[in-house]
VEXGU-873615 format. One line per 10 residues: number of its first residue (from 1); for each residue x, y, z of C-alpha. Coordinates in Angstrom, 2 decimals. Example, Ala and Ser with C-alpha at 12.3 -4.5 7.8 and 13.67 -1.06 7.14 Angstrom:
BEGIN
1	12.30:-4.50:7.80 | 13.67:-1.06:7.14;
! end
This chain:
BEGIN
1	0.00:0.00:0.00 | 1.29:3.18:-0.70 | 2.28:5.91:2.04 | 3.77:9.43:2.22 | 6.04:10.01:5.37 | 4.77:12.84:7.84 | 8.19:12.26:9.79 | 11.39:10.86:9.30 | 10.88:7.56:10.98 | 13.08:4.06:11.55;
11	12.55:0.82:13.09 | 14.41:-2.71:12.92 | 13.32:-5.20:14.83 | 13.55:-8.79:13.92 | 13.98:-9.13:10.37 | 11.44:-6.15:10.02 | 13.44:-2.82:8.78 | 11.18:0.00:8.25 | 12.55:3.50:7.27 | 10.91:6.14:5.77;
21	11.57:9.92:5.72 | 9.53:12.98:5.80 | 7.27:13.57:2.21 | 8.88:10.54:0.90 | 6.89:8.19:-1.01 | 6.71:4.26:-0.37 | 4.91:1.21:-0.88 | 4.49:-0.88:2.65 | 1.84:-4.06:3.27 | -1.51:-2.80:4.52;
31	-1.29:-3.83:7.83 | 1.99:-1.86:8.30 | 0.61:1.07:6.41 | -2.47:1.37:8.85 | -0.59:0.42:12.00 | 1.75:3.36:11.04 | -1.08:6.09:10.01 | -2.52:5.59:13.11 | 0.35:6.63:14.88 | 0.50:9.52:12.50;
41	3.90:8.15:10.76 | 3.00:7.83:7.14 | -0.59:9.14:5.53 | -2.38:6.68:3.21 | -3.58:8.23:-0.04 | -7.13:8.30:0.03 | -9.15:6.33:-3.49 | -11.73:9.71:-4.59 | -14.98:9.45:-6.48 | -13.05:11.45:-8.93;
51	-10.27:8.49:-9.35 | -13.30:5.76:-9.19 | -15.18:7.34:-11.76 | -11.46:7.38:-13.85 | -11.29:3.52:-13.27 | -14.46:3.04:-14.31 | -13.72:4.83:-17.63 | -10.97:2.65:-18.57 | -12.55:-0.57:-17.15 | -15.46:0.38:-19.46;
61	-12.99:0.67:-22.82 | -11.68:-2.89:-22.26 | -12.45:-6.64:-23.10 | -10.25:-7.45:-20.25 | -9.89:-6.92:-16.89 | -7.46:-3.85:-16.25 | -4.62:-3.95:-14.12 | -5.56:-2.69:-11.08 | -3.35:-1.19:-7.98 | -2.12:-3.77:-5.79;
71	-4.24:-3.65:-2.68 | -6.64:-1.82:-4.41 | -9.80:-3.30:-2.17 | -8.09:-2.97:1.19 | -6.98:0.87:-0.42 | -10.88:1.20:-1.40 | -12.31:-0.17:2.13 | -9.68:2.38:4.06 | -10.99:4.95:1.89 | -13.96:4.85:2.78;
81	-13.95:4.38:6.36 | -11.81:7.54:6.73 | -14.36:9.49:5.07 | -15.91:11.98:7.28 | -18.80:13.14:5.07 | -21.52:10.11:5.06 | -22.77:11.72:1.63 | -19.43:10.85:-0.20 | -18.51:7.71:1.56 | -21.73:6.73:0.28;
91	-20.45:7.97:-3.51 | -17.52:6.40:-3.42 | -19.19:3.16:-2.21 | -22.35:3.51:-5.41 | -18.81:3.73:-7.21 | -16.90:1.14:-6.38 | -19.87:-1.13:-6.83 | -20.20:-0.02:-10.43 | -16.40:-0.72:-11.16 | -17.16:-4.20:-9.49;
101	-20.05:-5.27:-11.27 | -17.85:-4.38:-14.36 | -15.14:-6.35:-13.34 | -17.70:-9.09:-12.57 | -19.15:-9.47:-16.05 | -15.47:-9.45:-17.22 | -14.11:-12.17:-14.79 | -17.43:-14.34:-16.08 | -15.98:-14.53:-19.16 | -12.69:-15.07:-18.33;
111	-13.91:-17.93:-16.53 | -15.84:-19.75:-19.92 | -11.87:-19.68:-21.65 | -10.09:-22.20:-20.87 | -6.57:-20.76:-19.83 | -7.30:-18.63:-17.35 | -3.82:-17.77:-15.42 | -2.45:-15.34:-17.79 | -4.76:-12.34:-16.56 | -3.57:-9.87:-14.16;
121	-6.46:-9.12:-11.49 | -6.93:-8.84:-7.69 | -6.42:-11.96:-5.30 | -10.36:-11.45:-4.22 | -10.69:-11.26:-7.72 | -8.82:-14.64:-8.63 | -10.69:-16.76:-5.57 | -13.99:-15.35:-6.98 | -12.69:-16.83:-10.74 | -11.91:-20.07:-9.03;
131	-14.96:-20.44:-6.99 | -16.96:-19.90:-10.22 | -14.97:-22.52:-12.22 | -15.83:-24.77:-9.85 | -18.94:-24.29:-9.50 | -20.15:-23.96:-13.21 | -17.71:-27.39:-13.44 | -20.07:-29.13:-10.98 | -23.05:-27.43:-12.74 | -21.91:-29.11:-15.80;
141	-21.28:-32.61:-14.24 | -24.57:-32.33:-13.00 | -26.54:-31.43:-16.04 | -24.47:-33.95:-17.91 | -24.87:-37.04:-15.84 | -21.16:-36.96:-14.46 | -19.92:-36.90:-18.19 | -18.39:-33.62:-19.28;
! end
């Protein structure tokens, strides 16, 4: 998850070696990211309606999936919990489900090809294509008999 320092900050302790200075920009797992914003280390970038509605665009343009930020779900769920006004937290949530149900229809189709692995989409994203393999494979096997 990406952070920008708000101090100049270090820490080693067991195999974990954090630094990060003032302004600087850098990319830290999610749990270390919120740990550190909320003692008022790093800041965490906030996802906007305005950079939703920009995803949306280019998720609408493609037959594919698009590449998405890494942690973009935990990035979107922070988001909107640290929204203050209940009228854009509630945007940004009509959003995000309109960029999902995008992604949806396109990870349905993905998952009638038959070589799925060489698309690039979230982890949630990838259990959701495997859960749905499996279960349209058992809907098959059903219909069929148990002959595919």
């Amino acid at each position: 998850m990406d952070v920008i320092g708000k101090e100049n900050y270090s820490l080693d302790v067991e195999g974990l070696e954090i630094s990060i200075k003032k302004e600087e920009k850098k990319s830290l797992r999610p749990h270390i990211a919120k740990t550190l914003e909320n003692h008022g280390v790093v800041e965490i970038p906030c996802l906007t309606s305005v950079s939703i509605k920009k995803l949306i665009m280019e998720e609408r343009s493609g037959a594919l999936p698009n590449e998405l930020p890494d942690d973009f779900y935990e990035l979107l769920r922070h988001s909107a919990k640290k929204m203050d006004v209940p009228k854009e937290r509630e945007a940004l949530r009509r959003l995000a489900a309109d960029l999902v149900r995008i992604r949806i229809e396109k990870i349905f189709k993905i998952s009638l090809q038959a070589n799925m692995s060489k698309f690039k989409i979230q982890p949630e994203e990838r259990v959701f294509l495997l859960n749905l393999t499996t279960l349209m494979g058992r809907f098959k096997k059903d219909l069929l008999g148990g002959e595919l």
